[in-house]
C-alpha positions in Angstrom: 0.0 0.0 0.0 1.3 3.5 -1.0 1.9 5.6 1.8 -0.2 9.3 1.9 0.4 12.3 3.6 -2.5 14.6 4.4 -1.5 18.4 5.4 -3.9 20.3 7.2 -3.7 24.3 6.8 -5.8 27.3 8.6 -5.9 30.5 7.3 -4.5 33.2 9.6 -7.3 35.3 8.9 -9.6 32.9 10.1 -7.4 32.6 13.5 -7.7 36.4 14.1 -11.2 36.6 13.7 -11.2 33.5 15.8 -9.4 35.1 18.7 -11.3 38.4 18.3 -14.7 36.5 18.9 -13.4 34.7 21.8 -12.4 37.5 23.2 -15.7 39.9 22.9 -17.7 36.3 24.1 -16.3 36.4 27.3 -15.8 39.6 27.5 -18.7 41.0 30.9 -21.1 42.1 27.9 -21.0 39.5 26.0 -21.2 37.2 29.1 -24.5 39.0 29.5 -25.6 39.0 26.1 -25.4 35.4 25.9 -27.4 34.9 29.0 -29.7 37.0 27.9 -30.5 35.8 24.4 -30.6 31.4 25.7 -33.0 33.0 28.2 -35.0 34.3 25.8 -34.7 32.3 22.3 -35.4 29.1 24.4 -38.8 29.8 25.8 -39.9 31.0 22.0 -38.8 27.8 20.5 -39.7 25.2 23.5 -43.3 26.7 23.2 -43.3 25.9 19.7 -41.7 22.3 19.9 -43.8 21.6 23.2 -47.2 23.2 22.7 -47.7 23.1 19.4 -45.9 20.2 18.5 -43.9 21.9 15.8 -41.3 19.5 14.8 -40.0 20.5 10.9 -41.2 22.8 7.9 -43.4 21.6 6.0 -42.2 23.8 2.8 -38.8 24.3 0.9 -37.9 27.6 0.1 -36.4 31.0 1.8 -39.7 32.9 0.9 -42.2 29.9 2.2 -39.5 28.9 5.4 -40.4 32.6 6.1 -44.1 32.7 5.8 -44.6 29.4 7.5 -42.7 31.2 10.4 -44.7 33.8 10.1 -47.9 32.2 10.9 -46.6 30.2 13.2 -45.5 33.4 15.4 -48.7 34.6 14.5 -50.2 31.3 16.2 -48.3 31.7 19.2 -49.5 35.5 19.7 -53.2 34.5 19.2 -52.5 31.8 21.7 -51.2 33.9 24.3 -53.8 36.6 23.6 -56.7 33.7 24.1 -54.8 32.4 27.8 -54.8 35.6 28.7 -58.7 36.4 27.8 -59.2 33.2 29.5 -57.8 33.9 32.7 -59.0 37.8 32.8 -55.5 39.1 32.8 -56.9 41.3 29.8 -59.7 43.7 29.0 -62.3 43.2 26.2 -61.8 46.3 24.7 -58.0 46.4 25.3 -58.2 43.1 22.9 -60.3 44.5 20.3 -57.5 47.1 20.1 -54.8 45.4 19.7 -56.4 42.8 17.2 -56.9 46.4 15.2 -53.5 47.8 16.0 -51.6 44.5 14.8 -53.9 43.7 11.4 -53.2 47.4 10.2 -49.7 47.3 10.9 -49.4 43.8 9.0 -50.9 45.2 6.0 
């Protein structure tokens, strides 16, 4: 069997910008930032995966990925509107308002 030799190279560039990102990371701010967006992001998406047992897209596509996510936030904010009206957390007319204030701002 012929012997190979494999060489493995990284650009420098891609070190520097390596080092720079570690650095800002854990850096106090961006300690905080991190914190802050898992905090955040996760509750979004577990509601999703959890509650409405969204598991994949069901379309292919940048344009339909983004409509599909669209409604689906859309979903969630009509869900959390309805808990809400549910357990009186809410006014009537503060609801009618806000179903107003969000359709015209859509269109």
């Amino acid at each position: 069997m012929e012997e190979r030799n494999k060489v493995l190279s990284v650009a420098k560039t891609f070190l520097k910008y390596r080092k720079k990102d570690l650095e800002r990371i854990v850096s106090e701010e961006g300690i905080l930032l991190c914190t802050n967006r898992s905090i955040q992001a996760e509750g979004s998406f577990g509601e999703l995966k959890q509650d409405m047992q969204f598991r994949r897209y069901l379309s292919r596509g940048t344009p339909n990925v983004l409509a599909e996510s669209v409604l689906l936030a859309m979903a969630g904010n009509v869900n959390k509107l309805h808990n809400k009206i549910q357990k009186g957390r809410i006014g009537v007319l503060k609801c009618v308002l806000f179903y107003f204030r969000t359709t015209f701002l859509i269109e």
